[in-house]
C-alpha positions as CSV (number, residue, x, y, z in Angstrom):
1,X,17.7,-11.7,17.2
2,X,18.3,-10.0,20.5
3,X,15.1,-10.7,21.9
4,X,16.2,-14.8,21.5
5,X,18.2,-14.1,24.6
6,X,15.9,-12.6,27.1
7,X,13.0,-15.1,26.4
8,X,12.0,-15.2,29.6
9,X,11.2,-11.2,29.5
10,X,7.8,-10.9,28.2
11,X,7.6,-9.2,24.9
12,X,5.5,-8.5,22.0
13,X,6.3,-8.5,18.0
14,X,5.0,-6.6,15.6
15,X,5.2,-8.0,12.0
16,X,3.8,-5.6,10.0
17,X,3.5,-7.3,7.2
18,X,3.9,-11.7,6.2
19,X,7.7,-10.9,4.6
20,X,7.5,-14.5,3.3
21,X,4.4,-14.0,1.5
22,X,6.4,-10.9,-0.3
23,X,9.8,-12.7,-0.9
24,X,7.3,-15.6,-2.8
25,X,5.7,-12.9,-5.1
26,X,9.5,-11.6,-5.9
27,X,10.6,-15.2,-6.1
28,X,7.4,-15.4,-9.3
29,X,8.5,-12.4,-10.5
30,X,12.4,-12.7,-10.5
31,X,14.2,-13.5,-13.4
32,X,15.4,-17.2,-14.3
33,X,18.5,-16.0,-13.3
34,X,17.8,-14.8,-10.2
35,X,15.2,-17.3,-9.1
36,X,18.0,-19.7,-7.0
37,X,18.6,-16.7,-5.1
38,X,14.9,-15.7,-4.1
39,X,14.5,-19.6,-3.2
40,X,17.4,-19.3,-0.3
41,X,15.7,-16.2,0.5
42,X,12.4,-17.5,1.1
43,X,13.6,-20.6,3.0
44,X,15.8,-18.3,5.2
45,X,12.0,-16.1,5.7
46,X,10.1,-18.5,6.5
47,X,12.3,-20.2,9.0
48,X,12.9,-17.6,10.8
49,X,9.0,-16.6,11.2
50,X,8.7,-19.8,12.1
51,X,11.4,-19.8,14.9
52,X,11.1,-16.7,16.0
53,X,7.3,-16.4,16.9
54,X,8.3,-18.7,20.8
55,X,10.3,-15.6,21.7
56,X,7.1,-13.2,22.4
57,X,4.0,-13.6,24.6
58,X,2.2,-11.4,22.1
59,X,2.2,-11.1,17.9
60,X,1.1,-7.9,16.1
61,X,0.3,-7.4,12.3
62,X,-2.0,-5.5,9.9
63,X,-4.0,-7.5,8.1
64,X,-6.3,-10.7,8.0
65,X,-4.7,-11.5,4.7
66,X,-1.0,-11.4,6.2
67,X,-1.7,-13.2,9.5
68,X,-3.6,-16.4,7.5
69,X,-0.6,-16.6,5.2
70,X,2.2,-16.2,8.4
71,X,4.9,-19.2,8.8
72,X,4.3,-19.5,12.1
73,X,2.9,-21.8,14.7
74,X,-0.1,-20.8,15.3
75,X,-1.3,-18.4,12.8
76,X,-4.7,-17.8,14.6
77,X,-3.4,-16.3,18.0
78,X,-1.7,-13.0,16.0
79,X,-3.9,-10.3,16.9
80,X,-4.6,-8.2,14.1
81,X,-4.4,-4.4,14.6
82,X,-4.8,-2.4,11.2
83,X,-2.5,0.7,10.1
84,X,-4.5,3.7,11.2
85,X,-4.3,7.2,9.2
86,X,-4.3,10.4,11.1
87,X,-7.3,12.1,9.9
88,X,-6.0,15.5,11.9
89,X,-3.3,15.3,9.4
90,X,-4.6,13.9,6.6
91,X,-7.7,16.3,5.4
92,X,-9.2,17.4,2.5
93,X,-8.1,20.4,1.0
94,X,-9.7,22.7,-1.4
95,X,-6.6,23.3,-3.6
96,X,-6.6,23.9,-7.5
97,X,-5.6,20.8,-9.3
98,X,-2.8,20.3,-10.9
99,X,-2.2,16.7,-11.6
100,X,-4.3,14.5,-12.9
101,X,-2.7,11.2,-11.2
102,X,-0.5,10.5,-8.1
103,X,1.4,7.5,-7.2
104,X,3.2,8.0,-3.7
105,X,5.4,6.3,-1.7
106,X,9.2,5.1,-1.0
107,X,10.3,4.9,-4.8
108,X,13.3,2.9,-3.7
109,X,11.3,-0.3,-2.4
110,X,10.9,-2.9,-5.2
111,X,6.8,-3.5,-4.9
112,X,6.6,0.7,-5.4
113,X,9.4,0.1,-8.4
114,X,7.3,-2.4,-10.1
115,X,3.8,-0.4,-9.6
116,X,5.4,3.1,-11.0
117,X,7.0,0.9,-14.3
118,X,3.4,-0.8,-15.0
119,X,1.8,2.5,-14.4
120,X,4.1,5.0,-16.5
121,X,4.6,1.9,-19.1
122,X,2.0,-0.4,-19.6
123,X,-1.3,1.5,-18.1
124,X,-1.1,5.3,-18.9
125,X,0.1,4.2,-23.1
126,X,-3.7,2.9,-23.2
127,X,-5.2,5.9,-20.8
128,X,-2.7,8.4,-23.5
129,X,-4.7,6.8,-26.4
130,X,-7.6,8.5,-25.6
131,X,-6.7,11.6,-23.7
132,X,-2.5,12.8,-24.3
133,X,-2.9,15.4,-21.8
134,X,-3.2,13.5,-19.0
135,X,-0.3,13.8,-16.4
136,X,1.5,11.6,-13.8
137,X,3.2,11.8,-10.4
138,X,5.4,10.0,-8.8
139,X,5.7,10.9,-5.7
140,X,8.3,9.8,-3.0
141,X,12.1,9.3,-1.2
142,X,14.6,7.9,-2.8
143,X,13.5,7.4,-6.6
144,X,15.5,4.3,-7.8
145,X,17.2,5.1,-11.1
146,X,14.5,2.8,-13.4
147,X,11.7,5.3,-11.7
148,X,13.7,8.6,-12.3
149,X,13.7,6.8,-15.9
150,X,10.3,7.4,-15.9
151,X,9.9,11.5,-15.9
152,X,8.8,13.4,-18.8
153,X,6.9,15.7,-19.9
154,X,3.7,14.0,-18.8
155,X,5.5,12.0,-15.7
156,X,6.8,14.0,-12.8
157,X,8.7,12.3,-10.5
158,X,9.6,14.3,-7.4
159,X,11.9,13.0,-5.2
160,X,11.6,13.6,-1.5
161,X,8.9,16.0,-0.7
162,X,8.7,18.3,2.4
163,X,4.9,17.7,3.2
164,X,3.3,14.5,1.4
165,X,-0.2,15.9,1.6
166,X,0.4,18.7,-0.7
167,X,1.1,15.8,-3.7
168,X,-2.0,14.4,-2.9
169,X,-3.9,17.7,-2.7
170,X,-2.8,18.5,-6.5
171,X,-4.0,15.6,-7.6
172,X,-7.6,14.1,-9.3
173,X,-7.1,10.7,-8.9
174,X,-5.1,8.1,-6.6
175,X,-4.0,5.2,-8.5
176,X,-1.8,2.4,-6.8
177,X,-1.2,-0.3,-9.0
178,X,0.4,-2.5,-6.6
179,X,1.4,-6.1,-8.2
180,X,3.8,-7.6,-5.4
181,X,3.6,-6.8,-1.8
182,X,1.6,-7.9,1.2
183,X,0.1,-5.9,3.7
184,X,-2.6,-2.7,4.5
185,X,-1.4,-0.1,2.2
186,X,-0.7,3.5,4.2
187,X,-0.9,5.2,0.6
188,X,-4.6,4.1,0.2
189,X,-5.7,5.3,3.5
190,X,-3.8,8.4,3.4
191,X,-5.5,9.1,-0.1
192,X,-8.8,8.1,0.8
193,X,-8.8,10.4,3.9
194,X,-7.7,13.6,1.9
195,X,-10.7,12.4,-0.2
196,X,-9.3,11.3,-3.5
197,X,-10.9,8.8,-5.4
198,X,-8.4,5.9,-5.6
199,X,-8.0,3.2,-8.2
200,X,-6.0,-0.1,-6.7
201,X,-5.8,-3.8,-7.6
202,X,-6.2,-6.6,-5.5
203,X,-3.7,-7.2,-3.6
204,X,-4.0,-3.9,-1.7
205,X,-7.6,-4.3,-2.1
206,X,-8.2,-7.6,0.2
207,X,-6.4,-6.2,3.3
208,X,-8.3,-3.1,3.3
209,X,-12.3,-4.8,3.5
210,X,-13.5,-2.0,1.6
211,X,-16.5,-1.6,-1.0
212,X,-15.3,-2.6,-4.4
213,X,-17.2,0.5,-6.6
214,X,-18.5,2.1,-4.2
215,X,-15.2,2.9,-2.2
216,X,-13.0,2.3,-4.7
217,X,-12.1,0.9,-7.9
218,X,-10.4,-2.3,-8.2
219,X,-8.7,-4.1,-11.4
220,X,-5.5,-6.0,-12.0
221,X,-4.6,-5.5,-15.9
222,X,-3.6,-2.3,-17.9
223,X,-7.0,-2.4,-19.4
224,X,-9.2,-2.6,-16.5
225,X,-6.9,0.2,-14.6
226,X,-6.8,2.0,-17.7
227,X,-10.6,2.0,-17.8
228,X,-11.1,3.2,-14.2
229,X,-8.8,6.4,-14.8
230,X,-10.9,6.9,-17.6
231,X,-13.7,6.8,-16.3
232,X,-13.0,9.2,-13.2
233,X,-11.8,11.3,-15.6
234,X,-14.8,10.9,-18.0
235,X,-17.3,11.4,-15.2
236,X,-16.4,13.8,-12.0
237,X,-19.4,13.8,-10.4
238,X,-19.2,9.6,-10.7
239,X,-15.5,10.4,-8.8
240,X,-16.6,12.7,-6.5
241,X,-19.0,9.7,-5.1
242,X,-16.3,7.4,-5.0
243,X,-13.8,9.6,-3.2
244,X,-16.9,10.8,-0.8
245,X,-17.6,7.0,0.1
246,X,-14.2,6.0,0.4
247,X,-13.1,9.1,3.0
248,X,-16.5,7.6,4.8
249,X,-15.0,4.4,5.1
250,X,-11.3,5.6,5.9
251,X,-12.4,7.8,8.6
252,X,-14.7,5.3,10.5
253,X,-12.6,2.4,10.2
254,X,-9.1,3.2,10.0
255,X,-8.7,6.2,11.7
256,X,-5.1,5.9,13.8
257,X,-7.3,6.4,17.4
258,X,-9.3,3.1,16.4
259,X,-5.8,1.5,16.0
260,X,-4.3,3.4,19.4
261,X,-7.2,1.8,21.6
262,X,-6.7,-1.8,20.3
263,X,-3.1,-1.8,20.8
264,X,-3.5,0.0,24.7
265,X,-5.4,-3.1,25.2
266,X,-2.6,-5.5,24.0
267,X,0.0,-3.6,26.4
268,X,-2.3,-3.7,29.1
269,X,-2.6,-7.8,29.0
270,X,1.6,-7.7,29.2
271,X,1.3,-5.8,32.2
């Protein structure tokens, strides 16, 4: 809102993600009771992408998907500039493995909420049918109490963690079973690039213009994700592939220099 009083100083926003495309998946997914309440919410969203886009020279945001579905004026001009990973940070490491999957990320935002639940309670039951060993991670900030609900025996959740990378390192597979939320997913890239093979479903799949089965492996029910854990599981050198092509593709396409040089040119047109 500051910026709507220095319009005359030329300035650039960066949306991240299409927030009204997130507060309509919530308003689906709400409760009857609740549903009044997402409907102010999206009208409020939408209005102010709407009225805020005439106070930049310049829009930002991170994926083709988010910028086609943007309530704004003109939808085309939004330059698109992809999250990058830092594949310095992010690397492979030969570590034993202790886990056999990890979900990461802030475990106190709702989309993250919903994927841990349909992951510890709707996917892993059908995965647990056929091998009861398997384990589960949770890994991330601020665990809201329905996720700390979620730890047992075979579900670890752990809270905030010093170094991220070390709960990916553990871990066989990368499963993010994202059902609401818009956006390029940092989780996926981060995975990909410390070359785990990753299991996601379509939502995070579109943004990131990868190879479906040969990058990664996408599905949207329990039984289809089920299936793909499974199946890594089943077959390792079949995994090892996957996670192989899919740190190929992170690396050359979304590595945080690629992302660095498009945005200097952005900063250079202000100047």
């Amino acid at each position: 809102m500051y910026k709507k009083n220095f319009e005359s100083i030329p300035g650039i926003i960066d949306y991240m993600d299409a927030f009204s495309i997130g507060t309509a998946q919530r308003l689906k997914n709400a409760p009857t009771i609740l549903k009044p309440v997402f409907k102010r919410e999206l009208a409020k969203v939408k209005s102010f992408e709407m009225g805020s886009f005439k106070w930049f020279k310049s829009h930002l945001i991170i994926s083709d998907q988010d910028r086609k579905n943007m309530s704004v004026p003109d939808a085309a001009s939004v330059r698109v500039i992809p999250n990058g990973v830092d594949t310095d940070f992010f690397q492979p490491a030969n570590v034993p493995k202790s886990i056999d999957i990890t979900f990461v990320g802030n475990m106190n935002y709702p989309p993250n909420i919903d994927a841990a639940i349909f992951l510890v309670r709707d996917i892993m039951p059908v995965v647990w049918k056929s091998k009861p060993e398997i384990t589960v991670q949770l890994a991330g900030a601020n665990p809201h109490a329905s996720v700390v609900a979620l730890a047992s025996e075979k579900v670890k959740v752990t809270g905030w963690v010093n170094d991220i990378r070390d709960c990916y390192h553990i871990s066989r597979i990368f499963v993010a079973p994202m059902r609401i939320g818009t956006g390029l997913q940092n989780k996926l890239l981060e995975a990909m690039a410390v070359k785990l093979p990753c299991i996601t479903t379509s939502i995070s799949f579109t943004p990131l213009h990868a190879d479906a089965q040969k990058d990664i492996l996408v599905g949207n029910t329990k039984e289809e994700l089920a299936g793909h854990i499974l199946f890594l599981l089943q077959n390792p050198d079949k995994a090892e592939i996957i996670a192989r092509s899919g740190f190929d593709f992170v690396t050359g396409r979304y590595s945080i220099k690629h992302s660095f040089q498009t945005l200097g040119t952005v900063f250079m047109k202000m100047v």
